[in-house]
C-alpha positions in Angstrom: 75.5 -7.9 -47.4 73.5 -10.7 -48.7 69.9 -10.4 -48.2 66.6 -12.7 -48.6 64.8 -10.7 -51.6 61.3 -12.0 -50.4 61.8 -10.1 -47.7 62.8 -6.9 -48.8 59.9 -4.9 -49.9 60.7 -3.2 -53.4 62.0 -6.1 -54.8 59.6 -8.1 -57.5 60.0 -11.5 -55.3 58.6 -9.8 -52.4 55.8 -8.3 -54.7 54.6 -11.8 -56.1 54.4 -13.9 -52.7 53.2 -11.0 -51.1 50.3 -11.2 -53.4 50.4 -7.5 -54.6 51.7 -8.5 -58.6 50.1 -11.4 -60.8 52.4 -14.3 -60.2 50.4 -16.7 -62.8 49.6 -15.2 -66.4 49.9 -16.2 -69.6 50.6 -13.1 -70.6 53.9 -13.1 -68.7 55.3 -16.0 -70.5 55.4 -13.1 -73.5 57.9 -10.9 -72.0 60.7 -13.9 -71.8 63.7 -13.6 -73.6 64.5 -15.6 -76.9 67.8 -15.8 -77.8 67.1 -17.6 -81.2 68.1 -16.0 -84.1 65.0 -15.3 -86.9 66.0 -14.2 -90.5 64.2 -10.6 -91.4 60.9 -10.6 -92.5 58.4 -7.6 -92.7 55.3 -9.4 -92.5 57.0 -11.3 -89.8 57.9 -7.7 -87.8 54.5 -6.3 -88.3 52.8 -9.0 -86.9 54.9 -9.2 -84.1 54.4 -6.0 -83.4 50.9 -5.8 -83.3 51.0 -9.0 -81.4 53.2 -7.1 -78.6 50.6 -4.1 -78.9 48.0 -6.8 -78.0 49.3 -8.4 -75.3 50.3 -5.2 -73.6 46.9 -4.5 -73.8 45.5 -7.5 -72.3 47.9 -7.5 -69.6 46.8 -3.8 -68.5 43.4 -5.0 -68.4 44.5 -8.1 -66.3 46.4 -5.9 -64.0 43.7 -3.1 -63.5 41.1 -6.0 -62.3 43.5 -7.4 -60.1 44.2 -4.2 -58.6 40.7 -3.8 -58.4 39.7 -6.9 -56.8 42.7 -6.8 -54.3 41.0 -2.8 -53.1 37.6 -4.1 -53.0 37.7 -4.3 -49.3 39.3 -1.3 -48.3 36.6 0.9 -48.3 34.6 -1.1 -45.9 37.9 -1.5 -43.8 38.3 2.5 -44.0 35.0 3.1 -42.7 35.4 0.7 -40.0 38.2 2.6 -38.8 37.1 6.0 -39.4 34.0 4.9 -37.3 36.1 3.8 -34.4 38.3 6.5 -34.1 35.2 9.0 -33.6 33.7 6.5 -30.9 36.7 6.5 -29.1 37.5 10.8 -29.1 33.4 11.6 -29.0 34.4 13.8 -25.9 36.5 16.2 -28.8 33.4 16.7 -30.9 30.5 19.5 -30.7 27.3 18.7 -28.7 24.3 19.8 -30.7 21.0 20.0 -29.0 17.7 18.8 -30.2 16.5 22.2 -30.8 19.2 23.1 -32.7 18.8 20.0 -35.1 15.5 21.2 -35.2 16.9 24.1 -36.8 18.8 22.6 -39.4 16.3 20.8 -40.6 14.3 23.3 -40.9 16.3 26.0 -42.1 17.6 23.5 -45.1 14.3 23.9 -47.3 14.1 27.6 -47.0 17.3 28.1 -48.1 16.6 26.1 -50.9 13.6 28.3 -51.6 15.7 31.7 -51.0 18.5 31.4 -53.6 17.1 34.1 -56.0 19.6 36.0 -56.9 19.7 39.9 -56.7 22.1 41.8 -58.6 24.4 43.5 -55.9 25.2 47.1 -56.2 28.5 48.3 -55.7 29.0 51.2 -52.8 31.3 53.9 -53.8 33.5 54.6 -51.3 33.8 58.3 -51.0 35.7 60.3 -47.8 37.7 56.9 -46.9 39.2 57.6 -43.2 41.8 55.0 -42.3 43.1 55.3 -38.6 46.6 55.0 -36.7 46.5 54.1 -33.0 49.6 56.6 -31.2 51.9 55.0 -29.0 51.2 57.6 -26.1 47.5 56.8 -26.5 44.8 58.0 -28.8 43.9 57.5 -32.7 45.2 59.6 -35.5 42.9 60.0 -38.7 44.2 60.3 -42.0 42.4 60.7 -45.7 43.0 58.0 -47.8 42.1 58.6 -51.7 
């Protein structure tokens, strides 16, 4: 079945006129194939290599502030819809009366103040009863050691 690849999501065609890869980078012109045949040389090698190193370097870079700048909006847009789905079910949340925020904001500062911290001593728990309730009715005790 023959199908139009802009249209099909995962494909790189769709990706690019979508605006969700970099279409135009020099750094792309790198990865094309050269089907020329070069004679073996180190020096040749090693600088090719570090100049593949380099461009996969810059190209990350590229791609993060793309990303970046193609996000930057999304916050605000989350908000926006964050703040209009608890406008439109207020009925669902709490009511909190004015004495109650009162409350808050005063308790807030003394617990603040109150977080010394006491060493906690550990009970020991001696004559442990644990009980069964009887199906006729009634409880049964029993020691647990």
């Amino acid at each position: 079945m023959k199908r139009n690849p802009r249209k099909l999501k995962w494909t790189k065609a769709f990706r690019k006129s979508a605006g969700k890869e970099m279409v135009v980078d020099s750094t792309l012109t790198f990865a094309a194939r050269r089907n020329v045949p070069v004679r073996y040389d180190r020096n040749l090698v090693a600088t090719t290599l570090k100049a593949m190193q380099r461009v996969s370097d810059i190209r990350a870079k590229r791609e993060r502030v793309f990303y970046k700048n193609r996000m930057a909006g999304n916050k605000e847009r989350e908000k926006a819809a964050n703040r209009k789905i608890v406008a439109e079910n207020e009925h669902l949340l709490p009511r909190v009366r004015g004495s109650e925020k009162m409350q808050e904001v005063i308790e807030e500062p003394l617990a603040e103040e109150m977080t010394i911290e006491e060493p906690v001593q550990k009970a020991k728990r001696k004559g442990i009863m644990k009980q069964r309730l009887l199906v006729g009715g009634g409880v049964e005790r029993m020691d647990v050691d």
